[in-house]
Steps between C-alpha positions, in 0.01 A plus 500: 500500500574801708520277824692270379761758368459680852570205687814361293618873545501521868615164569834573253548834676469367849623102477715533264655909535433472836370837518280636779277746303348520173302861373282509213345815387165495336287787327272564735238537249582063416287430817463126352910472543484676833241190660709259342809652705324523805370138455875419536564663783603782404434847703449876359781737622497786302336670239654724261296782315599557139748277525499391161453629145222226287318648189661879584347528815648432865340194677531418788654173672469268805782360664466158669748314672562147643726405779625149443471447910109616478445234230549142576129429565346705188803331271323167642128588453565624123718173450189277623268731313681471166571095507143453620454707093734244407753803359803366755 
């Protein structure tokens, strides 16, 4: 489910909003969401120490970007990957 929710995000932010970049941040303890980012295409670019506050203590987060004009070929892997799953 997270693919497909992944995928249907960055094609609305970059076919239809026609923007160049999209920037997720991710715990960086939620190494499961992390792979699933990179799987996309997406890149680490920064990592910020106690960055947030979860359960009264400071966590810290990954940053990880993609750049629309990086992506064409990973936007078409995942797309053959997910209707070969029969999800698209």
């Amino acid at each position: 489910m997270g693919s497909v929710t992944e995928y249907s995000i960055m094609c609305h932010v970059f076919e239809d909003l026609n923007f160049n970049r999209l920037c997720c941040e991710v715990l960086a303890s939620n190494q499961s969401a992390i792979q699933m980012h990179k799987h996309f295409g997406f890149v680490q670019e920064g990592y910020f120490r106690e960055h947030v506050m979860k359960g009264g203590q400071h966590v810290d987060v990954i940053s990880l970007p993609f750049y629309e004009k990086n992506g064409n070929q990973e936007n078409s892997k995942v797309e053959n990957r997910l209707k070969r799953k029969g999800v698209l």
